[in-house]
C-alpha positions, -999 to 999 in steps of 0.1 A, spaced: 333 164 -682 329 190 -653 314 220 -658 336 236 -629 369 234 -650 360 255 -673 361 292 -668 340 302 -697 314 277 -711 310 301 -744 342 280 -755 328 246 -758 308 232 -791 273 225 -784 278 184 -782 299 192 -749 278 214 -737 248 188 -742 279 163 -722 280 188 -696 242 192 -691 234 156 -694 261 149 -665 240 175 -648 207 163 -650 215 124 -649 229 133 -610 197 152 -605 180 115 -617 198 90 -594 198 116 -562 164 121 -568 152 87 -576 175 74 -542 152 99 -524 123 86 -543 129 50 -529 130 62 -490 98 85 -495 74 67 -523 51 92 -539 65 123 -526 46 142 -555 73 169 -555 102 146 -560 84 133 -589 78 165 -605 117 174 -597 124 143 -617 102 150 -642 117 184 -649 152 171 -650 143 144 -677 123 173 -695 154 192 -697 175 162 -710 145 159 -738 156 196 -745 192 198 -745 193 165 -769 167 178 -792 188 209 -797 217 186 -805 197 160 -822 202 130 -805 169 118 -816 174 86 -791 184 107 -759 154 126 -764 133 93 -768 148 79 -739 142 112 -719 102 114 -733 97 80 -720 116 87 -686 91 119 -683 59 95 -691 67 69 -664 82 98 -639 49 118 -643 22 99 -660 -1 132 -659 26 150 -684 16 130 -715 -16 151 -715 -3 185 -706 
């Protein structure tokens, strides 16, 4: 689903718009994980990636996909270790 072909997200149900923000922040993922292989440990790559799994915890919590949101807590723990205690 692209979020550009549609002129007015208010239309869509709340399962497409979790589609449409997944699609979103799995790109965010793989460019920045790519990135993340040429320049290991750049800190604020990881907290980039760490904020885009967050919001995939988010968006399938609100639509309760209860093993998105697992797979995006565990993607958050391994992205940014430091997290689990925050």
């Amino acid at each position: 689903m692209n979020p550009n072909q549609f002129d007015d997200l208010s239309d869509l149900s709340m399962l497409e718009l979790f589609q449409v923000e997944a699609e979103t922040q799995a790109a965010l993922l793989t460019a920045g994980l790519l990135e993340l292989e040429r320049t290991p440990g750049a800190e604020a790559q990881l907290e980039r990636l760490m904020r885009a799994a967050h919001s995939l915890k988010g968006a399938a919590r609100i639509v309760n996909l209860h093993v998105a949101e697992r797979v995006a807590t565990r993607w958050r723990i391994v992205l940014w270790p430091r997290s689990v205690a925050l």
